[in-house]
C-alpha positions as CSV (number, residue, x, y, z in Angstrom):
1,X,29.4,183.2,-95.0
2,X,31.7,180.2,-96.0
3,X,32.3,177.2,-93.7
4,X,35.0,174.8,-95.0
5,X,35.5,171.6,-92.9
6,X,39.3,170.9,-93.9
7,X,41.3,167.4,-93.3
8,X,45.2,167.9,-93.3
9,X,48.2,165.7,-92.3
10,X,49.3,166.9,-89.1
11,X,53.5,166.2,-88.8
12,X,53.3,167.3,-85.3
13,X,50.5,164.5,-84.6
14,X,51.4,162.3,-86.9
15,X,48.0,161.9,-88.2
16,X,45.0,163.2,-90.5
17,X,43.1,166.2,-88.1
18,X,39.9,167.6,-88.8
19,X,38.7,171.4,-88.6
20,X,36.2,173.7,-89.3
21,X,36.6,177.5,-91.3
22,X,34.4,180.1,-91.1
23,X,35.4,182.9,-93.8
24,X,33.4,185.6,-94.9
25,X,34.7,185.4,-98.8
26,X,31.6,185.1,-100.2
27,X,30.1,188.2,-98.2
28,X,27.5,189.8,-100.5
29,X,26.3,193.7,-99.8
30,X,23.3,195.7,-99.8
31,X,23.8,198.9,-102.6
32,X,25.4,201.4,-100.8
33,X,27.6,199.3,-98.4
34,X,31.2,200.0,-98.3
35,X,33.3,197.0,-100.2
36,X,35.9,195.3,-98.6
37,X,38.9,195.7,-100.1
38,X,39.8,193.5,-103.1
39,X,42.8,191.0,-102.0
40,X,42.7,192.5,-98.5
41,X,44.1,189.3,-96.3
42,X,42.0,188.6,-93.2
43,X,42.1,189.2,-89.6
44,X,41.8,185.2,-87.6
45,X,41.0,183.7,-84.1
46,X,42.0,180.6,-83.7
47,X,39.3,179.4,-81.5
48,X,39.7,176.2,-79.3
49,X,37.0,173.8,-77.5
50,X,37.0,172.9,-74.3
51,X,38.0,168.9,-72.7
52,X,35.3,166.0,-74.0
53,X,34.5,168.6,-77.3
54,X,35.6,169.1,-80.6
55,X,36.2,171.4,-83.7
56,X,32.1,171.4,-83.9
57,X,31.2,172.7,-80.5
58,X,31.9,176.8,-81.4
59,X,29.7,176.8,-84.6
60,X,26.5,175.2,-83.1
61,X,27.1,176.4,-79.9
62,X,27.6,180.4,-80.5
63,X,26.9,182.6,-82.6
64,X,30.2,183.0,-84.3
65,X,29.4,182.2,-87.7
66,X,27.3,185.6,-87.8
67,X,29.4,187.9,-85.7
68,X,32.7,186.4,-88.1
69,X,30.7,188.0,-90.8
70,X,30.0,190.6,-89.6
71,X,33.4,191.9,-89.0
72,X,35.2,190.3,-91.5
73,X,37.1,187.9,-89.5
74,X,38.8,184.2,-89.9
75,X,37.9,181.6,-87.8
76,X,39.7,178.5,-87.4
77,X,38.4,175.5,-84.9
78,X,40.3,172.8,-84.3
79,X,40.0,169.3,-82.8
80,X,42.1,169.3,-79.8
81,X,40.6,165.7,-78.2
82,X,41.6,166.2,-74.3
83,X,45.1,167.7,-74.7
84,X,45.0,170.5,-72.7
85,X,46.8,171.9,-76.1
86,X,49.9,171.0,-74.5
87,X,53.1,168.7,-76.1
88,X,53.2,165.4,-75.2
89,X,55.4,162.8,-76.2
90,X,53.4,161.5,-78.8
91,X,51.5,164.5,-80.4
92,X,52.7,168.1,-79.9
93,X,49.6,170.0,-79.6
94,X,51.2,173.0,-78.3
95,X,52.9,173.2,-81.4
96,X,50.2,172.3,-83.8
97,X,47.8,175.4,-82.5
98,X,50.8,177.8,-81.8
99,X,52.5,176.8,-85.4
100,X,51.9,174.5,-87.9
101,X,47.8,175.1,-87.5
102,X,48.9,178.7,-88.4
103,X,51.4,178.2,-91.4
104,X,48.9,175.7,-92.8
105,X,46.1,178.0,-93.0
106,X,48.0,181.0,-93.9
107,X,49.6,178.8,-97.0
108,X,45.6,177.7,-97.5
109,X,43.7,180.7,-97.1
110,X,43.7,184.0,-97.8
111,X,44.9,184.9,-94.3
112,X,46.8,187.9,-92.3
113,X,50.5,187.1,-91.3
114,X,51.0,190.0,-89.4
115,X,50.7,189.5,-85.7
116,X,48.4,192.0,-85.1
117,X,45.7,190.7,-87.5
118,X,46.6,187.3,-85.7
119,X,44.5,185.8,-82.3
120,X,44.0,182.9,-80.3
121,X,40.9,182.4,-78.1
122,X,38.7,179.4,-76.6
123,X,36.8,178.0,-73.5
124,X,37.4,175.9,-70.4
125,X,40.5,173.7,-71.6
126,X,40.1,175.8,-74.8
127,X,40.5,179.0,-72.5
128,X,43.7,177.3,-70.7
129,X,45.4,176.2,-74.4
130,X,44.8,179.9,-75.9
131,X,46.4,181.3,-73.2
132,X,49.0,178.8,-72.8
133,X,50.1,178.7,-76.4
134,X,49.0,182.4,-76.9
135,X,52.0,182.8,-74.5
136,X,54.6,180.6,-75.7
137,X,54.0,181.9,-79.1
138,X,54.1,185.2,-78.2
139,X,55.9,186.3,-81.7
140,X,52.6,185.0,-83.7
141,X,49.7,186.3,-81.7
142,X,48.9,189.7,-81.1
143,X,45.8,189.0,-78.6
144,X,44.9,186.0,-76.2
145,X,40.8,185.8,-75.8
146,X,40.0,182.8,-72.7
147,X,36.7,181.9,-71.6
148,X,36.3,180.3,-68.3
149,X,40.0,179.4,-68.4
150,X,40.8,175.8,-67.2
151,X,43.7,177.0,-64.8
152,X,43.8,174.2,-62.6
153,X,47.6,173.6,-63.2
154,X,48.7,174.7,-60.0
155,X,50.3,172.6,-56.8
156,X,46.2,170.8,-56.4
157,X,47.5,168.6,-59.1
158,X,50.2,167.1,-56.7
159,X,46.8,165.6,-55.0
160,X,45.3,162.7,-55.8
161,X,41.5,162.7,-55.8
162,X,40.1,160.1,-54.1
163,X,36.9,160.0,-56.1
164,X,37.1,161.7,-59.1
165,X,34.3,163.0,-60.9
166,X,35.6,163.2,-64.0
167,X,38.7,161.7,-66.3
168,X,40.7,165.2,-66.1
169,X,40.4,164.5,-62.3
170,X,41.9,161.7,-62.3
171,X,46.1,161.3,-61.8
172,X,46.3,158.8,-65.1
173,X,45.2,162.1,-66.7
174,X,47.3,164.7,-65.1
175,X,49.9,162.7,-65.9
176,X,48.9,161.8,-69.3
177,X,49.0,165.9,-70.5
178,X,51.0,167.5,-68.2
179,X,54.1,164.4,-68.1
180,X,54.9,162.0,-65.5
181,X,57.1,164.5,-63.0
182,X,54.1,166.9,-62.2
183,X,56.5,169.2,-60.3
184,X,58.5,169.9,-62.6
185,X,56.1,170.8,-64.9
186,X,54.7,173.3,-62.4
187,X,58.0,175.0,-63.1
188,X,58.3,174.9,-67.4
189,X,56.2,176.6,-70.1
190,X,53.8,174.0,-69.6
191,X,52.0,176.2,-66.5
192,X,50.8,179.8,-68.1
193,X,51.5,181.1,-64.6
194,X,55.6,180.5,-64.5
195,X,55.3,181.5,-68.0
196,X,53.8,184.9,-67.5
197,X,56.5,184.9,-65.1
198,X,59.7,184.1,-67.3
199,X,58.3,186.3,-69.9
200,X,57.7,189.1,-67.5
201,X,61.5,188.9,-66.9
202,X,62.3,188.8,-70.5
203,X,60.2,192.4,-71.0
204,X,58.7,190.5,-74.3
205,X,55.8,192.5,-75.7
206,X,52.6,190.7,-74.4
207,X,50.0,189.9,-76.5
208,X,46.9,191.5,-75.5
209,X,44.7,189.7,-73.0
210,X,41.0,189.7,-72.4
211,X,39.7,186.9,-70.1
212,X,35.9,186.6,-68.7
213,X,34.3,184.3,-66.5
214,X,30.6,183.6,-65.0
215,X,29.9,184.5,-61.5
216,X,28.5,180.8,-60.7
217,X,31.5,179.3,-62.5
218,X,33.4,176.7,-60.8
219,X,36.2,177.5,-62.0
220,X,36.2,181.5,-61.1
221,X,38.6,181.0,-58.0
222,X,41.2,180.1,-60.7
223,X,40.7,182.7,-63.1
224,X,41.1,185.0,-60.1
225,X,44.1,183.3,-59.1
226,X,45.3,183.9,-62.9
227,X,44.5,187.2,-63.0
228,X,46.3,188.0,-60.0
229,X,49.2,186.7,-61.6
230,X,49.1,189.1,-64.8
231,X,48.5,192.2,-62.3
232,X,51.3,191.1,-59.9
233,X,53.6,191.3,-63.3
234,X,52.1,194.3,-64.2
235,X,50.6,192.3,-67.4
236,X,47.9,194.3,-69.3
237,X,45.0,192.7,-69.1
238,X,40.9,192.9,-69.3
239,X,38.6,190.6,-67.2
240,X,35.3,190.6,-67.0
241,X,32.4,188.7,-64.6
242,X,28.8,188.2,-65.8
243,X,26.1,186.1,-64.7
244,X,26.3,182.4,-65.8
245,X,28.3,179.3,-65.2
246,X,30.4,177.0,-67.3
247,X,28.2,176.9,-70.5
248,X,27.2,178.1,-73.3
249,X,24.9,180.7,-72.7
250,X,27.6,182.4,-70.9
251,X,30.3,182.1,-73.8
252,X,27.7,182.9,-76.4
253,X,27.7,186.4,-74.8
254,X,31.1,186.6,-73.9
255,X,32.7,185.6,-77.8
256,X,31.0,188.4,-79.0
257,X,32.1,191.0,-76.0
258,X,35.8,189.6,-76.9
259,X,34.9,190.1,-80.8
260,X,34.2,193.8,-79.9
261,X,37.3,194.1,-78.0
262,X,39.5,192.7,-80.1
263,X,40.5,195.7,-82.8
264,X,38.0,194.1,-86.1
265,X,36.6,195.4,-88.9
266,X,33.5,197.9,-88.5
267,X,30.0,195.8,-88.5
268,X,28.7,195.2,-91.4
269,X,26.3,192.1,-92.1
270,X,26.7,190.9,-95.7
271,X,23.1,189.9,-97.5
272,X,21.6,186.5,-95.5
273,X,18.6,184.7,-95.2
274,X,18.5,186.3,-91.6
275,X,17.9,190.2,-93.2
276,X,16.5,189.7,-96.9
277,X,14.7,193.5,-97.3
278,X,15.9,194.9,-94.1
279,X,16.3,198.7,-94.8
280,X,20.2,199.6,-95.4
């Protein structure tokens, strides 16, 4: 399995971003094993990290390296710094996961550009930016994949905390990602929720949706109160509960239950340190 860490200039943050590759090109086989087809482009999940993280945090923190492999797949991880993934009036993240992060790699790598072949996933903030851009860019990706989605963009943000426990509690911050009139962003493509509703209205072909969340996870209530939101707009959707909280035990299990949803390859583990004489 190949891992490239890339550097690129980024004209939509005006600056040099870093992000890690996993790509199964150099996939060896047992005798015997099907071959992949020569020149075949790849399927890719753009896979986002959650707020105080970075492009690191999925390959030391799941498994994704080996499951990637094993299906054939893309990855792409991004640095996303505490953006929520959304536009702001400095740097558009929005658009740099939702467009130029895609024609960059596709121009790079030996990628898919069909929408089908084409996801977006992540965790916590990561969760919340997947399904958020996932959304807007509807035309690109065929399937959204969100981990203990961060939707806490609802009226609560309208409410200062008098003692935050964290920066994203804080108003500076609010303000900072989702703009200086927080009502009206309630009420733009900023909010997944009013855009789920727009889009509804528009009869636009969803991309496919799984979400998941752990049963002790703080932030279940709002994946609820997301998912009611799909159902009420008749939005096909999957979402799964499992034991666990916010971390990474939880998504570890979860990123490969979305990697067998999501319509890969057959599994088939190339030749690896990990099964050297294993009966095929």
């Amino acid at each position: 399995m190949a891992v490239f860490q890339v550097n690129f200039m980024a004209e939509t943050l005006g600056r040099t971003v870093p992000l890690y590759v996993i790509l199964p090109t150099d996939k060896t086989y047992f005798p015997g094993m099907p071959r992949r087809e020569e020149g075949k482009p790849y399927k890719t999940l753009y896979l986002l990290h959650g707020v105080v993280g970075s492009y690191v945090d999925w390959l030391y923190g799941t498994r994704i390296q080996r499951w990637a492999e094993e299906r054939d797949l893309a990855v792409v991880m991004p640095s996303g710094d505490n953006s929520m993934y959304l536009d702001h009036a400095v740097d558009r993240y929005g658009e740099f996961v939702g467009k130029e992060l895609v024609e960059f790699t596709r121009k790079s790598f030996p990628l898919s550009h069909k929408r089908e072949d084409t996801y977006i996933g992540g965790l916590s903030m990561g969760g919340f930016g997947a399904m958020r851009n996932g959304l807007k860019y509807h035309d690109t990706f065929g399937a959204i994949i969100s981990l203990s989605g961060a939707f806490v963009m609802d009226e609560s943000i309208l409410v200062e905390i008098k003692e935050p426990r964290f920066p994203s509690e804080t108003q500076a911050f609010r303000h900072q990602v989702y703009g200086e009139d927080l009502e009206k962003a309630l009420v733009s493509d900023r909010n997944p929720k009013y855009l789920v509703e727009q889009l509804a209205k528009e009869k636009i072909q969803f991309p496919d949706i799984y979400m998941a969340c752990g049963e002790d996870d703080f932030l279940m209530k709002n994946n609820e109160g997301f998912v009611k939101v799909l159902t009420d707009h008749r939005v096909p959707h999957v979402f799964e509960k499992g034991p666990g909280s916010h971390e990474w035990d939880f998504w570890d299990t979860y990123i490969k239950r979305a990697l067998e949803w999501l319509p890969l390859e057959s599994i088939s583990a190339g030749r690896s340190s990990g099964n050297v004489g294993l009966d095929k």
